[in-house]
C-alpha positions as CSV (number, residue, x, y, z in Angstrom):
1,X,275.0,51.6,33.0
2,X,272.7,49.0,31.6
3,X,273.8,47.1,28.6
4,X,271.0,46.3,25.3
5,X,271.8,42.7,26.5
6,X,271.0,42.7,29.7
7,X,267.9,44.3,29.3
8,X,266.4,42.9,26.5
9,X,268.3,39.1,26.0
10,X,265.4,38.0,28.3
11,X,262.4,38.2,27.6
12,X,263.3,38.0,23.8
13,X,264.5,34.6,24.7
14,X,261.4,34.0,26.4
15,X,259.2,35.4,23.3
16,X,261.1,32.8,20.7
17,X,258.7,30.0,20.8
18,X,255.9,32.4,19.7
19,X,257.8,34.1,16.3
20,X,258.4,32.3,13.2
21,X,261.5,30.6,11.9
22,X,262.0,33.7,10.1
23,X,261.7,36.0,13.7
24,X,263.5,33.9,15.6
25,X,266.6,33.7,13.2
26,X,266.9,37.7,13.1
27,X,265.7,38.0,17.0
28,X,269.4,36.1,17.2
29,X,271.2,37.9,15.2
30,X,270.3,40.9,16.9
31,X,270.7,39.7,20.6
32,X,274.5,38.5,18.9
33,X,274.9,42.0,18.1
34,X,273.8,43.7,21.4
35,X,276.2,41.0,23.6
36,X,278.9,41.7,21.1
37,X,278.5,45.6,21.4
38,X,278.0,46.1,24.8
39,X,276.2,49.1,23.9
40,X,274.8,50.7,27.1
41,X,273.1,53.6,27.6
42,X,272.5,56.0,30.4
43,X,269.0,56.6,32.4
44,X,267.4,59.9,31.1
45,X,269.0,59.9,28.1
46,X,268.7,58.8,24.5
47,X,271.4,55.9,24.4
48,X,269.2,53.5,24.8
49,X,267.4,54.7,21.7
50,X,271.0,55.4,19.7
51,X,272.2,51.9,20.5
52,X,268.8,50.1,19.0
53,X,269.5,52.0,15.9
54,X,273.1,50.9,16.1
55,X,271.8,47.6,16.2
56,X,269.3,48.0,13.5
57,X,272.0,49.0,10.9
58,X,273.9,46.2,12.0
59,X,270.8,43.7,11.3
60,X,269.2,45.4,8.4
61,X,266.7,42.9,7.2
62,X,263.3,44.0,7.6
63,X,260.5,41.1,7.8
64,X,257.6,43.4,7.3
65,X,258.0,46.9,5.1
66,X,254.1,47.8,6.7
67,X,254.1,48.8,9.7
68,X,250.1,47.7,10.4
69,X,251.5,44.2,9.8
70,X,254.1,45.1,12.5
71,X,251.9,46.2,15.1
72,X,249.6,43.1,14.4
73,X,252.8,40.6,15.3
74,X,253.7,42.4,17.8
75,X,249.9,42.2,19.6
76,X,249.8,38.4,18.5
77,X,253.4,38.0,20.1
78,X,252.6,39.8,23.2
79,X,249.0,38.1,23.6
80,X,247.4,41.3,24.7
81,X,247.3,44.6,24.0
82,X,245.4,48.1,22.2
83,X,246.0,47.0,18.6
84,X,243.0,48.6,17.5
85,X,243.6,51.9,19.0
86,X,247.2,51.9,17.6
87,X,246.1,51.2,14.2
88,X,243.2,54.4,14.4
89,X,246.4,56.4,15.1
90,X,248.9,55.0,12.5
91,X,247.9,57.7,9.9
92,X,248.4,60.3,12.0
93,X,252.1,58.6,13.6
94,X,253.0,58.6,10.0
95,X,252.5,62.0,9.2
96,X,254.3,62.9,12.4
97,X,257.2,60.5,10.9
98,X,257.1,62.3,7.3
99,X,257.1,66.1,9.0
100,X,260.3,65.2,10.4
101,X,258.3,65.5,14.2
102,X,259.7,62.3,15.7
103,X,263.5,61.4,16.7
104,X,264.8,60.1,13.9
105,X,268.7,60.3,15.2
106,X,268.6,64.4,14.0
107,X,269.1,67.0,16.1
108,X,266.4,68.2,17.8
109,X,266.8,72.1,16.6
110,X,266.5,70.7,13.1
111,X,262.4,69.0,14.1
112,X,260.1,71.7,13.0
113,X,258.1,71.4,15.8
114,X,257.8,69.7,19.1
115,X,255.5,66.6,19.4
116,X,253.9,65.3,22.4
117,X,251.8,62.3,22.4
118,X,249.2,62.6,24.7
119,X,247.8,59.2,23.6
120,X,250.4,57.8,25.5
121,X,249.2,54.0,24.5
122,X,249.9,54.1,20.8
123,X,253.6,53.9,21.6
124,X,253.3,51.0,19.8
125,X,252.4,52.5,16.6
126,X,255.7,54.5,16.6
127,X,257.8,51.4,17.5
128,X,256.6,49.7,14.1
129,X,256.8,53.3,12.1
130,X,260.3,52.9,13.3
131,X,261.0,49.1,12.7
132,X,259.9,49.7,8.5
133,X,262.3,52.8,8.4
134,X,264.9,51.3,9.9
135,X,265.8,52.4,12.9
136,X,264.7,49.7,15.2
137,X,265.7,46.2,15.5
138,X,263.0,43.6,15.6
139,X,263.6,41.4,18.8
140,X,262.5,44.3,21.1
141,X,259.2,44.4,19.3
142,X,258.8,40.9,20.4
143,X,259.5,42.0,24.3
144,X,255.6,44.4,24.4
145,X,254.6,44.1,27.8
146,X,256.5,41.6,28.6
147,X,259.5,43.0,30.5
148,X,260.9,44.8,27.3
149,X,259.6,47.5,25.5
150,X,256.9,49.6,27.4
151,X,253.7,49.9,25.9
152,X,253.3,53.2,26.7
153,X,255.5,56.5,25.6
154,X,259.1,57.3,27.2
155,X,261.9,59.4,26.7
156,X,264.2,57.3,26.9
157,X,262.8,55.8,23.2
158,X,262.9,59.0,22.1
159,X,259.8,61.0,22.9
160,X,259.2,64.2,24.0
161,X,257.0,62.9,27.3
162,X,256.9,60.1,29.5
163,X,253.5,59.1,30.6
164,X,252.9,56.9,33.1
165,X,249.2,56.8,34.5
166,X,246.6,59.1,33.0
167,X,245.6,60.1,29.4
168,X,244.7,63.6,29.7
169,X,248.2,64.6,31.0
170,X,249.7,64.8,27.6
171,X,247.5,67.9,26.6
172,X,248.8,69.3,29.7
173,X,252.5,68.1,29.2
174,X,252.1,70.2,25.5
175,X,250.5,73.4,26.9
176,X,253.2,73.4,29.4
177,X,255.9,73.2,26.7
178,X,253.8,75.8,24.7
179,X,253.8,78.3,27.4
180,X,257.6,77.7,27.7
181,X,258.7,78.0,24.5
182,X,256.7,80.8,24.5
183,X,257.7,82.7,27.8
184,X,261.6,82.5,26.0
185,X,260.4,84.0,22.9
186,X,260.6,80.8,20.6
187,X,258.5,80.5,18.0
188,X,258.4,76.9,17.6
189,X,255.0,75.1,17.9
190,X,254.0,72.9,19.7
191,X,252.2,69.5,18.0
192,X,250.2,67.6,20.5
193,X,248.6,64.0,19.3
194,X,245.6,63.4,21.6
195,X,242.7,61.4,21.5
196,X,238.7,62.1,21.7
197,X,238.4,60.0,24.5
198,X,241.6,61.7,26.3
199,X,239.7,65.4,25.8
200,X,236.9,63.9,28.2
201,X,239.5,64.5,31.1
202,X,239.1,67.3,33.3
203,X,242.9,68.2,32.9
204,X,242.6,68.3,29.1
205,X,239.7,71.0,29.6
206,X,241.5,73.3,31.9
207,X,245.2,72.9,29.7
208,X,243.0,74.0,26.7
209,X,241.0,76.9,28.8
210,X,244.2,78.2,30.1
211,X,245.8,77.6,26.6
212,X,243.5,80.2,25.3
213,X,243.5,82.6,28.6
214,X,247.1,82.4,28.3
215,X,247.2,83.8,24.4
216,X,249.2,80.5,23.4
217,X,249.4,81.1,19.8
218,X,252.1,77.6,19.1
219,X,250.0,74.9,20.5
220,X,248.5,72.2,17.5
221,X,246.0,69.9,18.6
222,X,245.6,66.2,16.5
223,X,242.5,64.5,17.3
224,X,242.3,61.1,16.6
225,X,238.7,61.3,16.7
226,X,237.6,57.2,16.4
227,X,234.4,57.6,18.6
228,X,235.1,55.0,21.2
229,X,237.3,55.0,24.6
230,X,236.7,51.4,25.7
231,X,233.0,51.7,24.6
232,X,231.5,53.9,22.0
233,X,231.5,57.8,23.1
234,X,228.1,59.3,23.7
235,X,228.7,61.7,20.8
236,X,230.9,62.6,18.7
237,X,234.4,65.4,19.5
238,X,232.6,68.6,19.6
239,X,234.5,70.5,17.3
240,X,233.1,73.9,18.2
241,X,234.4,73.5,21.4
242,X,237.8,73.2,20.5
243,X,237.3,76.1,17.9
244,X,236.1,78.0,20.8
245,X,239.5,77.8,22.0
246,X,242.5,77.3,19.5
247,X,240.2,79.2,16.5
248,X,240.7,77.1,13.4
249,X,239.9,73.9,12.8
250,X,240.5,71.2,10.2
251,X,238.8,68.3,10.0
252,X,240.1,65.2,7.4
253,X,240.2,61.4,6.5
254,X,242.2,60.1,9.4
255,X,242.1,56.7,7.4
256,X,244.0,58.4,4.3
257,X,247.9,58.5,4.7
258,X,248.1,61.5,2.6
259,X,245.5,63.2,3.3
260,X,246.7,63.7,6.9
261,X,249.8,64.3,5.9
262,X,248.8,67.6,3.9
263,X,246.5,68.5,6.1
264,X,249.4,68.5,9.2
265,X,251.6,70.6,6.8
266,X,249.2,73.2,5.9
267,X,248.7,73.9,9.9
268,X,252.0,73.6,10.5
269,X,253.1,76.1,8.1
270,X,250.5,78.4,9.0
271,X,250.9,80.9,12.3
272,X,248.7,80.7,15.5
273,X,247.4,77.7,17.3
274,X,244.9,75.1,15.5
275,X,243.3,72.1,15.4
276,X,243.3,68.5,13.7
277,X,240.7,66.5,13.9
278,X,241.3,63.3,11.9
279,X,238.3,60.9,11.4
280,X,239.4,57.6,11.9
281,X,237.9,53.9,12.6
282,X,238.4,51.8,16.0
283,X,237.8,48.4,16.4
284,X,237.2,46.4,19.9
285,X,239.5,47.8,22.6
286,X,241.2,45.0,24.1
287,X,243.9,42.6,21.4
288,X,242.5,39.0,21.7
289,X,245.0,36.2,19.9
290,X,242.6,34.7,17.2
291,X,241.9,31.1,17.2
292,X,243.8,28.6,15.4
293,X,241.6,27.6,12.0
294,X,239.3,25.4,13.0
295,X,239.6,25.4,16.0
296,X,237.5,27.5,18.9
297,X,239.0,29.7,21.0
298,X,239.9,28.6,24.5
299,X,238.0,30.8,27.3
300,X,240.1,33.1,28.9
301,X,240.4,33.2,32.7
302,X,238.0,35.8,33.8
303,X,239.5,38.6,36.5
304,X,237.6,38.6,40.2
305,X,236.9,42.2,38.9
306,X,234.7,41.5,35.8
307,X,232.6,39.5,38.4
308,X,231.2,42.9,39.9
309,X,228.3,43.4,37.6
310,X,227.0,40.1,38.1
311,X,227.4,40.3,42.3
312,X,225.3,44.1,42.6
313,X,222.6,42.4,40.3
314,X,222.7,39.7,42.9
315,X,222.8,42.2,45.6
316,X,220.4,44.5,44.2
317,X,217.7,41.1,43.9
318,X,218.3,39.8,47.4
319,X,217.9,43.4,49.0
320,X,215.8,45.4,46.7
321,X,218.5,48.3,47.0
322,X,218.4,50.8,44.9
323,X,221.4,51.5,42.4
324,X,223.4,54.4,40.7
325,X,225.8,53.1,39.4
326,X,228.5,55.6,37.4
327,X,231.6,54.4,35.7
328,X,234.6,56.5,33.6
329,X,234.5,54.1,30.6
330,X,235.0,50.8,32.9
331,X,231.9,49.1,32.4
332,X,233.9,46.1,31.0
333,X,236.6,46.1,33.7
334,X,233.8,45.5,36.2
335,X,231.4,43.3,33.8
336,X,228.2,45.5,34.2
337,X,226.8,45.5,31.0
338,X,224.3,42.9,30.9
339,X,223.7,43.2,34.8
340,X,223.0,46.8,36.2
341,X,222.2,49.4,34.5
342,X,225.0,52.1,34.6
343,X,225.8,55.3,33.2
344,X,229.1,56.0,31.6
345,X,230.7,59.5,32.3
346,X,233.4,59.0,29.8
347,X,237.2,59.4,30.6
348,X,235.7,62.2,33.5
349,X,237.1,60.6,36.3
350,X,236.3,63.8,39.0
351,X,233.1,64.1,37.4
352,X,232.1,60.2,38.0
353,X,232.6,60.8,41.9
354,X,230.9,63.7,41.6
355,X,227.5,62.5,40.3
356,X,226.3,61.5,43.3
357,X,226.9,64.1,45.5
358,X,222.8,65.2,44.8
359,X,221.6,61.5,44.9
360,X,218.5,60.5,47.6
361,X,220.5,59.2,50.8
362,X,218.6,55.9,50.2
363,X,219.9,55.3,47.0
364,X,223.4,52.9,46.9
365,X,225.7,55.1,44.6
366,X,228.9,53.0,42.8
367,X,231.3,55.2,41.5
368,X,233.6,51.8,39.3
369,X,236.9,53.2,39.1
370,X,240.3,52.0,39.0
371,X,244.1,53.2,40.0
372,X,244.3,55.4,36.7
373,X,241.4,57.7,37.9
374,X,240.6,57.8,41.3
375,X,244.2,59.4,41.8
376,X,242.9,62.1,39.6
377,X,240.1,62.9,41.2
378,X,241.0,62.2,45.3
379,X,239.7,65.8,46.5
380,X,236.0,64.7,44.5
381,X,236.2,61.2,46.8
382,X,237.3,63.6,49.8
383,X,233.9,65.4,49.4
384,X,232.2,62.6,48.1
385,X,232.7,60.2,51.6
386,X,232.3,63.6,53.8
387,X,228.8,64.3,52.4
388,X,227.0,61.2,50.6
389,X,225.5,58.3,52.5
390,X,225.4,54.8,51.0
391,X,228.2,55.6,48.6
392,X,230.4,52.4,47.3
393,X,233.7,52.9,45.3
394,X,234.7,50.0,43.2
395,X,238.5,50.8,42.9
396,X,240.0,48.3,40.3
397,X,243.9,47.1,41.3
398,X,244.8,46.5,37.6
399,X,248.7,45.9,38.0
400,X,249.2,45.2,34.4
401,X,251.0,47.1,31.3
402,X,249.3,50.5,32.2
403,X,250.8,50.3,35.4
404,X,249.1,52.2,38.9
405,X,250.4,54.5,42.2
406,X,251.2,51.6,44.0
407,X,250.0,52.9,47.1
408,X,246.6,53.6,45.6
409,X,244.6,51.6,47.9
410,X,246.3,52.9,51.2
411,X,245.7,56.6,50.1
412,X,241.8,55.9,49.8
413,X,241.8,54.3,53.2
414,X,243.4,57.9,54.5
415,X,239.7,60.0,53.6
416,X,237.3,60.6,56.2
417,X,234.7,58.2,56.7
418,X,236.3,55.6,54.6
419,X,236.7,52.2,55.3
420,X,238.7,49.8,52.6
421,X,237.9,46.1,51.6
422,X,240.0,43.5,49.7
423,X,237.6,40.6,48.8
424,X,239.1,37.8,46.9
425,X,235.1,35.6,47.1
426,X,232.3,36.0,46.2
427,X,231.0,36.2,49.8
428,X,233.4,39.0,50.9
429,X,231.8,40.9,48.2
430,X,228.6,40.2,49.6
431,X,229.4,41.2,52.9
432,X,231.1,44.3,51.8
433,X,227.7,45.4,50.6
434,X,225.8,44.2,53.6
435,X,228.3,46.1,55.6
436,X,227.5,49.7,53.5
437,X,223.7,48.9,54.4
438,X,224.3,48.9,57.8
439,X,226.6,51.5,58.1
440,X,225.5,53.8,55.1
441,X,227.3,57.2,56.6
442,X,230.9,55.3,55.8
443,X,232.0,55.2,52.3
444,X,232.8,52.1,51.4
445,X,235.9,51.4,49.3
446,X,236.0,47.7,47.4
447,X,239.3,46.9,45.5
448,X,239.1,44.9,43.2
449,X,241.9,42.9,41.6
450,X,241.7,42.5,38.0
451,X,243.0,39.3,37.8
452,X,241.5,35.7,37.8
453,X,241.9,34.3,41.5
454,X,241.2,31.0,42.8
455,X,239.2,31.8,45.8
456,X,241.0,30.5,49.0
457,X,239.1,27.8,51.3
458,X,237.7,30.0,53.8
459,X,237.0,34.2,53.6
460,X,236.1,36.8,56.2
461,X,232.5,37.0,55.1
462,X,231.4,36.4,58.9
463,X,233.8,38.7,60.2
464,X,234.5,41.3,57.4
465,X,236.2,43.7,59.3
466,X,238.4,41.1,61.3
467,X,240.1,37.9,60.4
468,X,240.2,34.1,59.3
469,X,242.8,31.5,59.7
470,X,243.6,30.0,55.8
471,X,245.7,27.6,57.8
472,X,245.2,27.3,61.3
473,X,247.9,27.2,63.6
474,X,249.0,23.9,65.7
475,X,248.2,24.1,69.8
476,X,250.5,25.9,71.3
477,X,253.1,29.4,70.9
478,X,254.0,29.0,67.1
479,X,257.5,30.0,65.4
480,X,255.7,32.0,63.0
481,X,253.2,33.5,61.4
482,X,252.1,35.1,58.4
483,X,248.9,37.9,57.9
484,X,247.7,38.8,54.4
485,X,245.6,41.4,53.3
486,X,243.4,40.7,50.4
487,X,245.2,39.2,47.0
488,X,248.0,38.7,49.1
489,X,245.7,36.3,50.9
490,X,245.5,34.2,47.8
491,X,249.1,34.1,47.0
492,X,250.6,33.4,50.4
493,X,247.6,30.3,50.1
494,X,249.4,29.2,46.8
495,X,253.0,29.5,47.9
496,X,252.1,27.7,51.8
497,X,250.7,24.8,50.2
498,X,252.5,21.9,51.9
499,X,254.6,24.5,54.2
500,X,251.9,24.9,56.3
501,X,252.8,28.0,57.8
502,X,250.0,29.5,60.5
503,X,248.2,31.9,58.0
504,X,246.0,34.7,59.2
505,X,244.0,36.4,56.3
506,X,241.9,39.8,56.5
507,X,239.7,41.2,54.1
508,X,240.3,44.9,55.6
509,X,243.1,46.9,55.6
510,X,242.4,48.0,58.9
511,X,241.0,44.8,60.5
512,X,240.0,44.6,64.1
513,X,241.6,41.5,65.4
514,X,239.8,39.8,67.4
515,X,241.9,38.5,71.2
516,X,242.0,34.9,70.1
517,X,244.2,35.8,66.5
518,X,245.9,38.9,68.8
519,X,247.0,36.1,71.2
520,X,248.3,33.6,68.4
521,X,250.6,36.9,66.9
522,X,251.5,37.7,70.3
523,X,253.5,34.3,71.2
524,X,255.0,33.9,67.7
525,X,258.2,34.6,67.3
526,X,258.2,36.5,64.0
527,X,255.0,38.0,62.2
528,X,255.3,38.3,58.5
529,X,252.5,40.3,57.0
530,X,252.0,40.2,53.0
531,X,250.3,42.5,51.1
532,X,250.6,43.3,47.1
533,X,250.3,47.4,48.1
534,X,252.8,49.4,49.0
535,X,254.4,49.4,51.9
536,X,254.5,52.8,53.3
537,X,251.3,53.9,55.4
538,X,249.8,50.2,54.4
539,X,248.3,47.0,55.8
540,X,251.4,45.8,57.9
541,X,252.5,49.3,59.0
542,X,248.9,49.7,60.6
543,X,249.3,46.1,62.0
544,X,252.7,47.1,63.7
545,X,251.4,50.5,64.7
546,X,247.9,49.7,66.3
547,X,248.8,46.9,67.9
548,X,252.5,46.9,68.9
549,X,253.8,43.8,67.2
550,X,256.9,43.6,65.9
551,X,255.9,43.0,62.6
552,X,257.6,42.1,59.3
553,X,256.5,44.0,56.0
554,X,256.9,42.2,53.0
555,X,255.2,44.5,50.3
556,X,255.6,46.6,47.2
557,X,258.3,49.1,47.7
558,X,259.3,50.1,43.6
559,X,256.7,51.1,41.7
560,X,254.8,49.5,39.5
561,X,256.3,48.9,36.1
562,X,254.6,49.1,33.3
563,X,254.6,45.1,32.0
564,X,251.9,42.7,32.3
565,X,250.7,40.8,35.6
566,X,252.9,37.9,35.7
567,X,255.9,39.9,35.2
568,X,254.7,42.5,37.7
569,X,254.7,39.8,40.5
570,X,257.9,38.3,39.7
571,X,259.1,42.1,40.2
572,X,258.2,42.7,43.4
573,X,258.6,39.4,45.7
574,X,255.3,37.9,45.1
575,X,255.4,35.1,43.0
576,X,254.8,31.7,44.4
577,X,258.4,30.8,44.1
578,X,259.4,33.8,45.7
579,X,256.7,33.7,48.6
580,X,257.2,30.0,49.1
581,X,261.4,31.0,49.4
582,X,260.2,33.7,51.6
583,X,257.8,31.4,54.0
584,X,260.6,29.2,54.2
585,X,263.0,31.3,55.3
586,X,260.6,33.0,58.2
587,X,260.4,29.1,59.5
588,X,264.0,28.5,59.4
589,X,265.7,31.7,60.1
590,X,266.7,32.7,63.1
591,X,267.1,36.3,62.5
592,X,265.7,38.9,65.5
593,X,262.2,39.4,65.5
594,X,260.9,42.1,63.5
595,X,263.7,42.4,61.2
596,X,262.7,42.9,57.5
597,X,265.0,41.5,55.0
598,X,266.0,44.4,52.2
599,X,263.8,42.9,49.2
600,X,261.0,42.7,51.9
């Protein structure tokens, strides 16, 4: 049991300095209420949900009676964020509010249809729908992203579906609940809110084909059809497509309020399946806090990913390499634009391995991907790195409020002819590229980490595939030692400062160790390996396994939440203060060898 409290006291506590007098006084009063209730609620159910309306009627005052204005604080609370893409899709969570489609504390027999929201990120939108009618206190709004409230939708806050790291799902998640309603001889439909961008996904083509093979007559597709994912869509929904295969069609304002709300009555009142495609308006992806007036805004720290567009152009200059480079709407995660020319496959994540099965063996093919999508498409990769020669797979670690497997990275380094890189410099990228040259049959895998890093000292860029010492170790058999793999490399080198700690620090997650670091790891006492990846089938596991040390795993073992970076750190043992407790205690400890302490 898990009281309101104890899960949101927190990080609304930490949000106060940011609201207004107003916020903060109500924020109080609230977090009053949920310490004096106690109310608690149980996982997989909807008490968590119940108890914030309980709350909500026991704090009535509403601050804002729009809920545009409500999704706007929260962004400029939170710091971050998909306004924009919420506020395309408000229209259409309205109408889903006025049809009586969304949990509003009725029972669920008494909904006329069921809803799925397949664009799982605009869980925002129905947060604020909630907050102006009522049923949602406001200090959780204050907690987006930031160890509260998830950004993205879960049943335990009353939806349907809980999505966790693809769009594209969803449309699946609805045809499955179609088929079965269907196969129990219900009548119900089906309302599925999707996005143009989320229809680009090879799993929203095959739910819709088998949809139609299947002779699903209770399935309603809403399009919120705003043109862009991250970047502007090469064209616009094709609506014959989707008439091909759920017959009717309507297409309507999906900027007017009411017109979307007729035009969701009319096909929910009408028999067989159908389509809504609402026309709406999306501004720039990403939420950035304005600046203050008058004042210019500070520049944001820029992640070691967004660096990779600017290092191929570097590459492609200094070695006169040829480059494909394909991307599933990441060209800003990766900062290409501007630097190589790239072609964007849209949200097709298989497809975007797949473009370069054809390519001239000469040619270097980039597939920039991240955790989201190269899951998806891991049998494309398979074939991809067993038939394509100079092939490099920029896989994006973004660890933020979308979330990720968080064993991604060991997964990739499990296909054939694979060989995966960390680089936290500039240099390490380098020689990752200079590496695929030389050895074009092996697919290169580069993760990158999407977030700013302060490159250590020294990098394995003259030994890629073995190891550097960040901080060498004194003469003699040392106490203890720590190895790192990749952005673990750059935390341990934050938390050691002044510890001193021998630190070994490898760029691959299969390194090669050469007899002088083997030696140095032999005669310690304890070996501590670090890596922000998970722990089973990862970097210290292969350390212990190929070279019999009696090695210490300190790596993610949950998975990854979805909250933003900081938070995600803090979670799993590797902030500084944790990894500088953690250092500490391998010095001082005298526990046996190769024991790993439970949060390890």
């Amino acid at each position: 049991m898990t009281g309101l409290h104890e899960r949101f006291a927190a990080p609304v506590r930490e949000a106060l300095p940011r609201l207004t007098a107003a916020e903060r006084a109500v924020a109080i009063r609230e977090l009053d209420a949920m310490e004096s209730a106690r109310t608690a609620h149980r996982a997989g159910a909807d008490r968590l949900l119940d108890g914030l309306r309980e709350i909500a009627a026991h704090v009535p005052e509403r601050l804002y009676t729009d809920s545009a204005d409500v999704l706007l604080r929260m962004h400029e609370i939170a710091g971050s964020g998909n306004l924009q893409s919420n506020l395309s899709s408000l229209p259409l969570v309205r109408a889903c509010f006025a049809h009586g489609l969304v949990d509003d504390g009725r029972e669920r027999h008494e909904a006329p249809a069921e809803l799925v929201v397949g664009r799982g990120h605009i869980a925002p939108a129905f947060y604020a729908e909630h907050y102006v009618r009522g049923t949602l206190p406001f200090a959780p709004l204050a907690t987006l992203h930031q160890d509260g409230l998830t950004g993205v939708v879960h049943r335990d806050l009353g939806f349907r579906n809980t999505m966790r790291y693809s769009l594209g799902v969803g449309v699946a998640q609805a045809v499955s609940l179609a088929w079965e309603l269907t196969r129990r001889g219900e009548d119900r439909k089906v309302v599925c809110l999707a996005g143009d961008g989320e229809l680009h996904e090879g799993a929203a083509f095959e739910a819709l084909r088998f949809a139609y093979d299947a002779g699903l007559r209770n399935l309603l597709l809403v399009v919120d059809a705003n043109g862009k994912g991250i970047e502007p869509l090469a064209k616009p929904v094709n609506t014959g497509y989707l008439s091909a295969y759920l017959g009717r069609i309507t297409e309507t304002d999906g900027t007017d309020d009411r017109a979307v709300e007729e035009a969701l009555g009319t096909l929910l009142a009408r028999p067989g399946p159908a389509a809504l495609v609402c026309r709406t308006r999306k501004g720039e992806h990403s939420f950035r806090p304005p600046a203050d007036a008058g004042e210019a805004a500070p520049p944001r720290p820029v992640s070691f990913a967004a660096g990779a567009g600017r290092l191929l152009a570097a590459h492609r200059r200094r070695s006169g390499a040829e480059l494909a480079v394909f991307t599933p709407d990441m060209a800003a995660r990766f900062g290409l634009r501007g630097h190589v020319p790239y072609t964007n496959t849209g949200l097709a994540e298989t497809l975007t391995a797949g473009m370069t099965l054809s390519l001239p063996d000469h040619v270097t093919k980039v597939v920039a991907t991240d955790a989201m999508y190269y899951m998806d498409s891991l049998s494309m990769l398979t074939e991809a790195t067993t038939s394509v020669r100079n092939l490099l797979v920029l896989a994006g670690r973004s660890w933020g409020a979308w979330g990720g497997a968080h064993n991604a990275v060991n997964l990739l380094g499990l296909l054939l002819h694979t060989r995966v890189y960390e680089p936290v410099t500039a240099a390490e990228f380098d020689a990752c590229l200079d590496r695929l040259a030389h050895d074009p049959a092996t697919a290169h895998v580069v993760s990158l980490v999407d977030a700013p890093i302060t490159p250590p000292a020294r990098d394995c860029s003259a030994d890629l595939d073995g190891s550097v010492w960040l901080t060498p170790p004194d003469a003699g058999d040392p106490d203890a030692v720590v190895v790192t793999f990749g952005y673990a490399g750059v935390l341990v080198d934050e938390a050691n400062r002044g510890l001193g700690l021998p630190h070994l620090h490898c760029a691959a997650l299969t390194p090669r160790l050469g007899p002088a670091a083997l030696g140095v790891l032999a005669r310690a006492r304890r070996v501590l390996s670090v890596e922000y990846n998970g722990a089973d089938g990862g970097f210290g596991e292969r350390l212990r396994s190929a070279y019999l040390l009696p090695v210490e795993v300190h790596a993610v073992r949950r998975d990854i939440a979805t909250r933003v970076h900081r938070h995600q750190l803090a979670l799993h043992g590797m902030s500084t203060p944790q990894l500088r407790q953690r250092l500490t205690a391998l010095r001082e400890d005298r526990q046996e060898a190769g024991h790993a302490p439970a949060y390890a």
